[in-house]
C-alpha positions as CSV (number, residue, x, y, z in Angstrom):
1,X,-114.4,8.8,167.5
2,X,-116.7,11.0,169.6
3,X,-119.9,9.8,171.2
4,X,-122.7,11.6,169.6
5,X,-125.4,12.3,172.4
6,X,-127.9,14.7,169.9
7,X,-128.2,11.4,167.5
8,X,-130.8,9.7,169.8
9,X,-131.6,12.9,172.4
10,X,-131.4,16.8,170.6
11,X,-133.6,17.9,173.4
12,X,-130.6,17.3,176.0
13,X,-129.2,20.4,177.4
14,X,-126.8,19.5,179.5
15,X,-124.6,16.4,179.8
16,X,-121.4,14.9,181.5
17,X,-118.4,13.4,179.8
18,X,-114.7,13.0,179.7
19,X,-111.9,15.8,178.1
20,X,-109.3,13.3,176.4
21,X,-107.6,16.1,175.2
22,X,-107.1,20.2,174.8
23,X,-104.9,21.7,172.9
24,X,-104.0,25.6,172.0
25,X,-104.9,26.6,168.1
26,X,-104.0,30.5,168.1
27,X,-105.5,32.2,171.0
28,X,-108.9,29.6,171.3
29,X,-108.3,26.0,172.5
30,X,-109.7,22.9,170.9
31,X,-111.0,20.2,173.1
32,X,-112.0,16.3,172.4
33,X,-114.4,14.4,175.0
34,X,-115.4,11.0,174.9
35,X,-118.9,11.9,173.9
36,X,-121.0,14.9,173.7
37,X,-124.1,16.9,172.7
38,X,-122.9,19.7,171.1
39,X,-123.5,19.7,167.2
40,X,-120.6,20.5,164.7
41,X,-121.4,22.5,161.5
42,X,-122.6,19.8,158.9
43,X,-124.7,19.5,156.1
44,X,-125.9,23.1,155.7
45,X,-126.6,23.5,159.8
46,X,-124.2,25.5,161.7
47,X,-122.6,24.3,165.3
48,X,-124.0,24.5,168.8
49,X,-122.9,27.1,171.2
50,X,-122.8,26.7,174.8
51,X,-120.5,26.2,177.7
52,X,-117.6,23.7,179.1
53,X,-116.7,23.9,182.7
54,X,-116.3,27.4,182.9
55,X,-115.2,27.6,179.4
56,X,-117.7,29.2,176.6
57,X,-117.7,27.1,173.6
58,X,-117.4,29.3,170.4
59,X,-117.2,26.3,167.8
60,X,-117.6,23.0,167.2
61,X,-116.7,21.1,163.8
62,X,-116.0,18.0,162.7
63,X,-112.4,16.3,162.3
64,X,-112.1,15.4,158.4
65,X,-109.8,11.9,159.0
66,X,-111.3,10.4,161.7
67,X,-114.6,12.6,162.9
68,X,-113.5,13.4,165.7
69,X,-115.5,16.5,167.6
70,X,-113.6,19.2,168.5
71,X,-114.9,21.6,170.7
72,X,-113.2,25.3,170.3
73,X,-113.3,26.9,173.4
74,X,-112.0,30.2,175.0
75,X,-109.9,29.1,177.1
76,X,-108.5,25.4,178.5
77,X,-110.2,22.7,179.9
78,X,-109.0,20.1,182.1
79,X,-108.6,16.5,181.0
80,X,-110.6,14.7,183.4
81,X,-115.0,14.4,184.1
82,X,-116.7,18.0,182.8
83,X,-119.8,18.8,182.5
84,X,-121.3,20.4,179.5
85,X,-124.4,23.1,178.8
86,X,-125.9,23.8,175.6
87,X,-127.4,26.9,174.2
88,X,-130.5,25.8,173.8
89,X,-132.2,29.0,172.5
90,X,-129.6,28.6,169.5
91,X,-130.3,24.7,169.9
92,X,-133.7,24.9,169.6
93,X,-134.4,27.2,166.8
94,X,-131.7,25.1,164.7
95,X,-134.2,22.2,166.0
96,X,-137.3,23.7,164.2
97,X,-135.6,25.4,160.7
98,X,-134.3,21.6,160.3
99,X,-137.1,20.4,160.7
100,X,-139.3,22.5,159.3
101,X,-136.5,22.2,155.8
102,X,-137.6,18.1,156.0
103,X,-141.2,18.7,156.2
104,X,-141.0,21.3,153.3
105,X,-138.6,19.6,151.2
106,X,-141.4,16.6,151.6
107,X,-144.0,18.6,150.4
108,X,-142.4,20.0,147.2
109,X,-141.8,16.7,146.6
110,X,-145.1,15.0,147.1
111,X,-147.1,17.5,145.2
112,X,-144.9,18.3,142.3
113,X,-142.1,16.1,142.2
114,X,-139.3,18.4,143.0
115,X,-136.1,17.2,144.5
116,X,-134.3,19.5,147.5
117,X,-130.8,20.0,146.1
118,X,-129.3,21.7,148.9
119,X,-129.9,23.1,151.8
120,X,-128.9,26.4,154.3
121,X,-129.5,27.0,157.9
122,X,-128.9,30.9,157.9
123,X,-128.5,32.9,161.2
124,X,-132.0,34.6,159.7
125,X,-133.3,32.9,157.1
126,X,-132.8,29.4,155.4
127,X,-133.2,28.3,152.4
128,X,-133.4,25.2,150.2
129,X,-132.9,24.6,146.2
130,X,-135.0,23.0,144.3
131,X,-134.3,21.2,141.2
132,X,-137.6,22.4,139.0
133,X,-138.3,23.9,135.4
134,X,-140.5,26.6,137.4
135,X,-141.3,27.7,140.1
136,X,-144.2,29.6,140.8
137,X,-146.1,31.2,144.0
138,X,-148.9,28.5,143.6
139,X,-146.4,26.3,144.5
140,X,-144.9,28.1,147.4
141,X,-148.5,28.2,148.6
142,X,-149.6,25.0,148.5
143,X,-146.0,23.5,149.4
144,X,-146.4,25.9,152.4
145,X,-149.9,24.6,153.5
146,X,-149.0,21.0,153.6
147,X,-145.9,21.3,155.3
148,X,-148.3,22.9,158.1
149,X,-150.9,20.5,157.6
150,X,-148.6,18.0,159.0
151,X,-147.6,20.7,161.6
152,X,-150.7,20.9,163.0
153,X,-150.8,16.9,163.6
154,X,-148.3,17.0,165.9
155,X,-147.1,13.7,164.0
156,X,-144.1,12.0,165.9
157,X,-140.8,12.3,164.3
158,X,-138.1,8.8,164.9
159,X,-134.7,8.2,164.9
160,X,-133.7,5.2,163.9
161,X,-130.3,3.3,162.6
162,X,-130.1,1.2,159.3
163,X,-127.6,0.5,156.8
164,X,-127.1,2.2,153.6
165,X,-128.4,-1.1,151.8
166,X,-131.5,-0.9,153.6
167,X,-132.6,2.6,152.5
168,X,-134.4,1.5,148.9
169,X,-137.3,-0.4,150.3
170,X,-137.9,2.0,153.3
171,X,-138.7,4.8,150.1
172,X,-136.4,7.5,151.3
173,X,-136.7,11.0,150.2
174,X,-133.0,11.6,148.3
175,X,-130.5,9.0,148.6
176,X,-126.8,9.5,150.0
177,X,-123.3,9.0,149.5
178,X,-122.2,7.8,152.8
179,X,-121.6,4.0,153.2
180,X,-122.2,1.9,156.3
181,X,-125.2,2.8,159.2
182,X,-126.9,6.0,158.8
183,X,-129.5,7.5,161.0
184,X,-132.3,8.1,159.4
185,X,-135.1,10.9,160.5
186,X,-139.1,9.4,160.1
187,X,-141.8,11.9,159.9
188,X,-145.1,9.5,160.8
189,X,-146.9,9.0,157.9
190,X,-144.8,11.9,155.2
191,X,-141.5,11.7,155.0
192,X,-138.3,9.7,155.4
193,X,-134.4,11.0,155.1
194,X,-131.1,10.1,156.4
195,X,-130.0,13.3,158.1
196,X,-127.5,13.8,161.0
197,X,-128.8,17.3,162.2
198,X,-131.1,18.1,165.3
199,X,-134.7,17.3,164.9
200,X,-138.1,18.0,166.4
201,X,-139.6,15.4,168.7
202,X,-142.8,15.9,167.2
203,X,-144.2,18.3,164.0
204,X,-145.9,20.5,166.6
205,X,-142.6,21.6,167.8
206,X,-141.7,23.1,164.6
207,X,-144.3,25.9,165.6
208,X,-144.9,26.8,161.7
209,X,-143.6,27.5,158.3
210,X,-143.4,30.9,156.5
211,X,-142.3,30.8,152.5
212,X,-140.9,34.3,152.1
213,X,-139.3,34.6,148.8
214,X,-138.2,32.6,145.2
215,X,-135.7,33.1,142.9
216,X,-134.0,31.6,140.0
217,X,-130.4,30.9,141.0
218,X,-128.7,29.2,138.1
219,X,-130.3,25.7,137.1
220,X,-132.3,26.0,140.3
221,X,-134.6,27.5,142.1
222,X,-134.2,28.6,145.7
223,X,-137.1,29.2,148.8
224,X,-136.5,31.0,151.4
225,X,-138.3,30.5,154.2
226,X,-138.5,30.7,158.0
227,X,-140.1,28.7,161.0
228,X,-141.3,28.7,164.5
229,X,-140.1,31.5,166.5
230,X,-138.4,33.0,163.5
231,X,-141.9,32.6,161.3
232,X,-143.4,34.3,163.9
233,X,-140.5,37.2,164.3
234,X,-141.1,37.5,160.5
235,X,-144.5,38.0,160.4
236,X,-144.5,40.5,163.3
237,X,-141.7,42.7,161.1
238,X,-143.5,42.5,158.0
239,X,-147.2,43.4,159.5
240,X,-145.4,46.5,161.5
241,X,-143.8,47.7,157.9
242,X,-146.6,47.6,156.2
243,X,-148.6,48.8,159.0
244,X,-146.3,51.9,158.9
245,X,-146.6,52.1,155.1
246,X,-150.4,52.0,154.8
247,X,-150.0,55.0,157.8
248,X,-148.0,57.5,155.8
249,X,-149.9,56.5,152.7
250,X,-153.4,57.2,154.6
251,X,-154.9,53.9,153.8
252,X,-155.7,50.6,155.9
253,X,-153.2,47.8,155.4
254,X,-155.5,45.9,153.0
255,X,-155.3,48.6,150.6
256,X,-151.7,49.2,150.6
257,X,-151.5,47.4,147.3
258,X,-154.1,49.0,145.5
259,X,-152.5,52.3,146.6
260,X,-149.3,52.0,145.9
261,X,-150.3,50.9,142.7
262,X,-152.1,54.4,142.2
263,X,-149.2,56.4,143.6
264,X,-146.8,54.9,141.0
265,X,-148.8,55.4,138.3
266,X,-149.2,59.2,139.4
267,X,-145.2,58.9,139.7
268,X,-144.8,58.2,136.4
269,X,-147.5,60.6,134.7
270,X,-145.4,63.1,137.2
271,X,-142.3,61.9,135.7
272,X,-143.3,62.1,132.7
273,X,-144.2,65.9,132.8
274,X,-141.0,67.1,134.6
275,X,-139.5,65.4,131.6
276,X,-141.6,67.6,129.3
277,X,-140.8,70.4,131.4
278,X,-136.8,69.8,131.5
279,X,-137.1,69.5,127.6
280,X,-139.2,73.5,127.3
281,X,-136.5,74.7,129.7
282,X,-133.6,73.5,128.3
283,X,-134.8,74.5,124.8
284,X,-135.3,78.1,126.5
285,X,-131.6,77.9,128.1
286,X,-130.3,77.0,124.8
287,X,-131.6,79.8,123.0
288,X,-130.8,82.0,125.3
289,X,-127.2,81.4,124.9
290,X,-127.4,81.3,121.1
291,X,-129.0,84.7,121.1
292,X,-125.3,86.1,122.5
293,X,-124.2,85.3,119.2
294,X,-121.2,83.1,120.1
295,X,-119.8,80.6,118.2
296,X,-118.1,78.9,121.3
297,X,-120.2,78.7,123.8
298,X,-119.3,77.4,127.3
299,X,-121.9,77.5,130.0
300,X,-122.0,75.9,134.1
301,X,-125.5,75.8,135.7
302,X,-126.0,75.9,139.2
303,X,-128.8,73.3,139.1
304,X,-130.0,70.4,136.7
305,X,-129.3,66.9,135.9
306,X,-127.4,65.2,133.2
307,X,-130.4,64.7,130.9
308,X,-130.6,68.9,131.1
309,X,-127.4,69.7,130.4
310,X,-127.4,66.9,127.6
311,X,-130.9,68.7,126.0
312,X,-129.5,71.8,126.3
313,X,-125.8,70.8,124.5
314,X,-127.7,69.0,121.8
315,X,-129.6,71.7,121.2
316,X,-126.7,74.2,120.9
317,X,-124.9,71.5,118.7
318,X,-127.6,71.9,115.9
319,X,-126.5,75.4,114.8
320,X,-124.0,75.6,112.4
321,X,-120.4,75.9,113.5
322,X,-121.3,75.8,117.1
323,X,-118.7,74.4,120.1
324,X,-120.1,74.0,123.4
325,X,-119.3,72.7,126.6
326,X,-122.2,72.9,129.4
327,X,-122.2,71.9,132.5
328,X,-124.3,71.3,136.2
329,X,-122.4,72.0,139.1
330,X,-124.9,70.6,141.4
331,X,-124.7,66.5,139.1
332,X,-121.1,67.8,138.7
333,X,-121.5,66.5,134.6
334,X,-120.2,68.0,131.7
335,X,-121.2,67.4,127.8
336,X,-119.0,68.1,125.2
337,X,-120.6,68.7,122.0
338,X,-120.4,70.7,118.5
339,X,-122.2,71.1,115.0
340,X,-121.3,68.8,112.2
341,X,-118.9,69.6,109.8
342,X,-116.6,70.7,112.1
343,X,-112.7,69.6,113.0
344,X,-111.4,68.6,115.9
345,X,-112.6,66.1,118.5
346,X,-114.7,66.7,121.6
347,X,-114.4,63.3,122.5
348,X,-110.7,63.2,123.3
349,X,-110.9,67.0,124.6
350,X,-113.4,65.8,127.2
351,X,-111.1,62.8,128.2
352,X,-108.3,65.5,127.9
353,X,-109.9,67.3,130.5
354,X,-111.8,65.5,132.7
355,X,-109.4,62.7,133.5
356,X,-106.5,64.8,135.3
357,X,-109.4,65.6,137.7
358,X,-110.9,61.9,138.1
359,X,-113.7,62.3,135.8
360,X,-114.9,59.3,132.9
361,X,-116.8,59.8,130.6
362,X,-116.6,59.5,126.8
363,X,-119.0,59.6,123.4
364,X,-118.1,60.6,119.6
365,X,-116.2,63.2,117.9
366,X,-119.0,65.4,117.7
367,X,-120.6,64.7,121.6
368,X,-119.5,63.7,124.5
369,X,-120.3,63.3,128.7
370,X,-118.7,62.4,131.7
371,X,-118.7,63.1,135.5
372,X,-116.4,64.6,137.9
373,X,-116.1,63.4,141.7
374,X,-117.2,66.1,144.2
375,X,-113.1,67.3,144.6
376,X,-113.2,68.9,141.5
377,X,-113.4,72.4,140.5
378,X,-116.3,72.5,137.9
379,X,-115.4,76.1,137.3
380,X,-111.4,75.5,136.6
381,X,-112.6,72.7,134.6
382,X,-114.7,74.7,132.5
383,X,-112.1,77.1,132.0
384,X,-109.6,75.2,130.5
385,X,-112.3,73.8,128.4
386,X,-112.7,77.4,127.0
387,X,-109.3,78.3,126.8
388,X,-108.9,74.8,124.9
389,X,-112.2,75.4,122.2
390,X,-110.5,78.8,121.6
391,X,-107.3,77.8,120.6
392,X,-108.9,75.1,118.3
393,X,-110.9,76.8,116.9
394,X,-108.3,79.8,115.6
């Protein structure tokens, strides 16, 4: 079984050991050393990156019978001494969304007694899931402001090695299946878990936390959140957007909310008077066409939405013994419709239609709507729906 080097030292960068072994898998390679600092993808954090000899290392996981490491690399390395160099950008930010996940996953705990289900080390974002009835921003917030709290202490984080026996009396946060020696992760003073990621040395290091977002997945609830350089890449983003926002509104950042408040409520007054307006038009159209006298009436407009062409079919449809198809070309949708009383189905003369030409749609005897895709010719279509209506109704 592999040496692990990160369990007492995940600020080591670079370190020397023995290849045992490398073997081809596909066009990568997968190479075993007697010990090493690279981390494999466990327990929701993904693997270190780095380099080999001259080989770049693109993977690193975990061998499920006897744990053995194994490094994937692009291309072979020697059996014999190599040295190895980790990516300690990737390292480091893995190093404060852990522990930033321990000192948050304290918090929830200490303050409202919720339990950290499970846990995600994203390549943007992480999250954790929370076993609660609610979960509310008040609890983000003040989760949030503890965990920084403790930040701002700079308290020391310690590894240390106990057995799985020992673990009751030493109060740790969530208990664990595996048997024998664990190493558990101390945060002076806060929090205690058995965890076999990369830590902080001390809470300072973790730079800060950022709770970005809730949201009800399941039987749990799930934060999202971000920390150190991330946190502070996050916040960056989101004052430049809303920066840009509050510029094209005409307002200073702090009013942004108020605004856009105002802006949708003028939306929706707007809204509501095209609606009215669409209604007095289609009315018009309708009448219009009605005034020809026709008893089958079949009508494209250039322009218009579906709830158009429906006003203006439903309108049609209230005279007696009236057929109508209308249509939009431009929302490429069709309604098939006639007054009651009447045989025949437009229904299955829509489907009739429509279908051949990759159109859905559907509705009763007496109306009917569907869509066409954009390869369709609206005005073929609506020809064959004439020449249909006419032979019916003879």
């Amino acid at each position: 079984m592999t040496e692990r080097l990160y369990y007492t030292d995940s600020f080591l960068r670079e370190f020397d050991a023995q290849a045992i072994s490398c073997e081809a898998s596909g066009e990568r390679f997968e190479v075993v050393l007697d010990r090493t600092a690279f981390y494999p993808t466990s327990g929701g954090q993904p693997n270190d990156t780095g380099r080999l000899a001259d080989a770049n290392v693109v993977d690193v996981f975990e061998r499920a019978d006897d744990r053995t490491i194994l490094h994937v690399t692009d291309r072979p390395v020697l059996p014999g001494a190599v040295h190895g160099a980790i990516d300690w950008e990737r390292r480091f930010d893995h190093v404060q969304q852990h522990t930033g996940q321990h000192l948050l996953s304290a918090a929830f705990l200490k303050l409202f007694r919720f339990p950290t289900v499970s846990f995600h080390l994203g390549r943007e974002i992480s999250t954790i899931d929370l076993d609660a009835p609610s979960v509310v921003p008040r609890h983000i917030e003040e989760a949030e402001r503890l965990a920084n709290q403790v930040i701002s202490g700079d308290r020391v984080i310690a590894v240390s090695f106990r057995e799985k026996e020992d673990l009751a009396q030493l109060g740790v946060r969530k208990q664990v299946e595996r048997e024998g020696t664990l190493r558990l992760i101390g945060i002076e003073g806060f929090d205690i878990q058995p965890c076999g990621g990369t830590h902080a040395e001390r809470t300072g290091q973790v730079g800060a936390i950022l709770a970005r977002k809730i949201e009800r997945q399941k039987q749990l609830w799930r934060v999202e959140f971000v920390c150190g350089g991330r946190a502070i890449r996050s916040a960056r983003s989101d004052f430049e957007t809303l920066g840009a926002a509050a510029r094209e509104i005409g307002c200073g950042p702090a009013e942004l909310p108020e605004m856009v408040k105002k802006l949708i409520e003028e939306g929706k007054r707007a809204n509501r008077e095209r609606g009215r307006t669409t209604e007095r038009l289609a009315e018009f159209e309708a009448q219009a066409l009605l005034a020809r006298g026709d008893k089958i009436i079949i009508h494209a407009f250039d322009e218009g939405d579906a709830a158009f062409v429906r006003r203006v079919a439903a309108t049609l449809a209230k005279q007696a013994g009236v057929r109508a198809v209308v249509a939009s070309r431009a929302a490429r949708h069709f309604v098939f419709a006639q007054a009651e009383g009447l045989g025949g189905d437009v229904n299955r003369l829509l489907r009739e239609i429509l279908t051949p030409a990759g159109g859905k749609g559907g509705g009763t005897k007496e109306f009917a709507q569907g869509t066409v895709p954009e390869a369709a010719n609206v005005d073929e279509l609506m020809a064959q729906a004439r020449e249909r209506m006419e032979r019916e109704g003879e």
